[in-house]
C-alpha positions in Angstrom: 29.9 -3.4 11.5 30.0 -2.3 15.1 33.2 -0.8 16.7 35.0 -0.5 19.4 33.7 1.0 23.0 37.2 2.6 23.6 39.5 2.4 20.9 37.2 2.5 18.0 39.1 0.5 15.9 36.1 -2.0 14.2 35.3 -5.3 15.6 33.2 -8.4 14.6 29.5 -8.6 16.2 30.7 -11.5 18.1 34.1 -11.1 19.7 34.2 -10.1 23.6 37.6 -8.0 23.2 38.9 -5.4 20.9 42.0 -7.3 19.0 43.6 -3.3 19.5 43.6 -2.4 22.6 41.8 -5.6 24.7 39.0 -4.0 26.1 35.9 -5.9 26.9 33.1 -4.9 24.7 29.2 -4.3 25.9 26.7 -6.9 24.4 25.1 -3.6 22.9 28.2 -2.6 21.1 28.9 -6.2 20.0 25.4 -6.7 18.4 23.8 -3.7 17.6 19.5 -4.1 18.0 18.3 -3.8 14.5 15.7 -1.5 14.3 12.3 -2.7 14.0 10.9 -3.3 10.2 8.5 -0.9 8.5 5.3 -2.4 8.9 6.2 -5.2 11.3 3.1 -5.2 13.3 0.4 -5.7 10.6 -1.1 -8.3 9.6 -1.7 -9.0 5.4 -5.4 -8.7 6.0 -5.0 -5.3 7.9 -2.7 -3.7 5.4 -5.3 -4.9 2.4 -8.5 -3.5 4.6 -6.0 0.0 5.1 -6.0 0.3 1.2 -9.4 0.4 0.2 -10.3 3.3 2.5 -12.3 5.2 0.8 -10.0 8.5 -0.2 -7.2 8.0 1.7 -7.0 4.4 1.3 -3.9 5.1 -1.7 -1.8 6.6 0.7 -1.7 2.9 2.8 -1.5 1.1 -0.9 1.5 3.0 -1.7 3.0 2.3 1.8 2.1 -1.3 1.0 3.3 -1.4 -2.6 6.8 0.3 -1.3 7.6 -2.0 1.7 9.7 -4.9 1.9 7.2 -6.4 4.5 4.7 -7.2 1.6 6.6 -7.5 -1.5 6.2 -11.3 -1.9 3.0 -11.5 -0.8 0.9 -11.6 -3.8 -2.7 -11.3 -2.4 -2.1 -8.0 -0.4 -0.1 -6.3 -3.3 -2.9 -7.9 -5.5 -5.2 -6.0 -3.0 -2.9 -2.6 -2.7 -2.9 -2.5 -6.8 -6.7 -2.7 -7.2 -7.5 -0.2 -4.2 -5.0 2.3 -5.9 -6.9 1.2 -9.4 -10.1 2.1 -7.6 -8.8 5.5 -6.4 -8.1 6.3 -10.4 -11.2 5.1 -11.1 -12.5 8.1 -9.0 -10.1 10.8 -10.1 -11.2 9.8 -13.8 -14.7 10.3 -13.1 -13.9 13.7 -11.3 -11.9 15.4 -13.6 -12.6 14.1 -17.2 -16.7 12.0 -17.3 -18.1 15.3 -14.8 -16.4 18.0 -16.6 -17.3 16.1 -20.1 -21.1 15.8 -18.7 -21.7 19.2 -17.2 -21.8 21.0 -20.6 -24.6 18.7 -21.2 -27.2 20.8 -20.1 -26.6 23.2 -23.2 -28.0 20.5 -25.6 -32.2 21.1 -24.6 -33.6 17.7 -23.3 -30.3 16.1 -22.5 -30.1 16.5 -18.5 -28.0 14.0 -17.9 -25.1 16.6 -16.3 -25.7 15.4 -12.7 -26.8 12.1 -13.4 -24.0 9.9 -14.8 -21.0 11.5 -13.0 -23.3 10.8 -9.7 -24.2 7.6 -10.5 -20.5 6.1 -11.1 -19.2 8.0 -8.0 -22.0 6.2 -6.4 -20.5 3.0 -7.9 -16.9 3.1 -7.3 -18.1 3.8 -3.8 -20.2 1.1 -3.4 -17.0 -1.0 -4.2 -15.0 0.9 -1.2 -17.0 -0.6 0.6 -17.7 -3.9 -0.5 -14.0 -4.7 -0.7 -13.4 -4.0 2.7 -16.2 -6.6 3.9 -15.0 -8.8 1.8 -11.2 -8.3 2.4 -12.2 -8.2 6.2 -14.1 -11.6 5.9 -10.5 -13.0 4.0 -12.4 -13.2 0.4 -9.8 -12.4 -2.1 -12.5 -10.8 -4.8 -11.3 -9.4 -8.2 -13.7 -6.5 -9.8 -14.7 -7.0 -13.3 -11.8 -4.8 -14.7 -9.7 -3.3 -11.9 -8.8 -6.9 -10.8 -7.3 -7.6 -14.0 -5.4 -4.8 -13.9 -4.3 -5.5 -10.3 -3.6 -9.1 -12.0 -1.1 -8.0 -14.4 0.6 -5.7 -12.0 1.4 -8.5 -9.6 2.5 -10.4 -12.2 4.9 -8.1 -13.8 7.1 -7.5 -10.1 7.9 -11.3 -9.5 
């Protein structure tokens, strides 16, 4: 509620004069400019391309996932869920498949310790990037069990 320029006793957005004290009020004082809203600029497609940036891209999917811009837009939270889904996907295959595989080279003929941990890396990369061409190209593409995931997620805010 905005108040008055002199008195500053509180008047209505649309009067002209303080009932108080009669003073004229300034069009900026009578209707404050509301600030501009978080993520105004962006377009849906832009904000779901931001999120599967490979390493960084959860940062943007939680900036997505938080903002009242996107909340009832079901395809880019869709998109912001399984970009931070794919991000897991990574941190699991860093910190409990490597670790698990790189005691594998004490068991003789079983050199595997470099291979599988690089191979699903390789993987979850490969889907970095081939959501972002397909996002950019305005494909809405599920992955076999992050999209799923993504699915329920969506479904469970509405």
């Amino acid at each position: 509620m905005p108040f008055c320029v002199k008195c500053g006793s509180p008047v209505q957005h649309y009067d002209q004069f303080c009932e108080k004290c009669g003073s004229r009020q300034t069009p900026a004082s009578a209707a404050p400019a509301s600030a501009p809203e978080f993520l105004s600029g962006i377009s849906g497609r832009s904000a779901s391309l931001l999120c599967y940036i490979p390493f960084v891209g959860w940062l943007a999917a939680i900036v997505v996932l938080a903002s009242a811009r996107f909340r009832h837009d079901p395809r880019v939270r869709f998109n912001a869920f399984q970009g931070l889904y794919l991000f897991v996907a990574w941190l699991l295959v860093d910190l409990v498949v490597a670790p698990l595989f790189a005691f594998s080279f004490l068991i003789p003929g079983f050199g595997l310790h470099h291979l599988v941990p690089s191979l699903l890396r390789t993987i979850i990369f490969g889907a970095w990037i081939f959501m972002i061409v397909k996002v950019s190209q305005d494909e809405n593409v599920r992955l076999p069990i992050l999209g799923e995931l993504a699915d329920r997620s969506v479904a469970e805010q509405r």
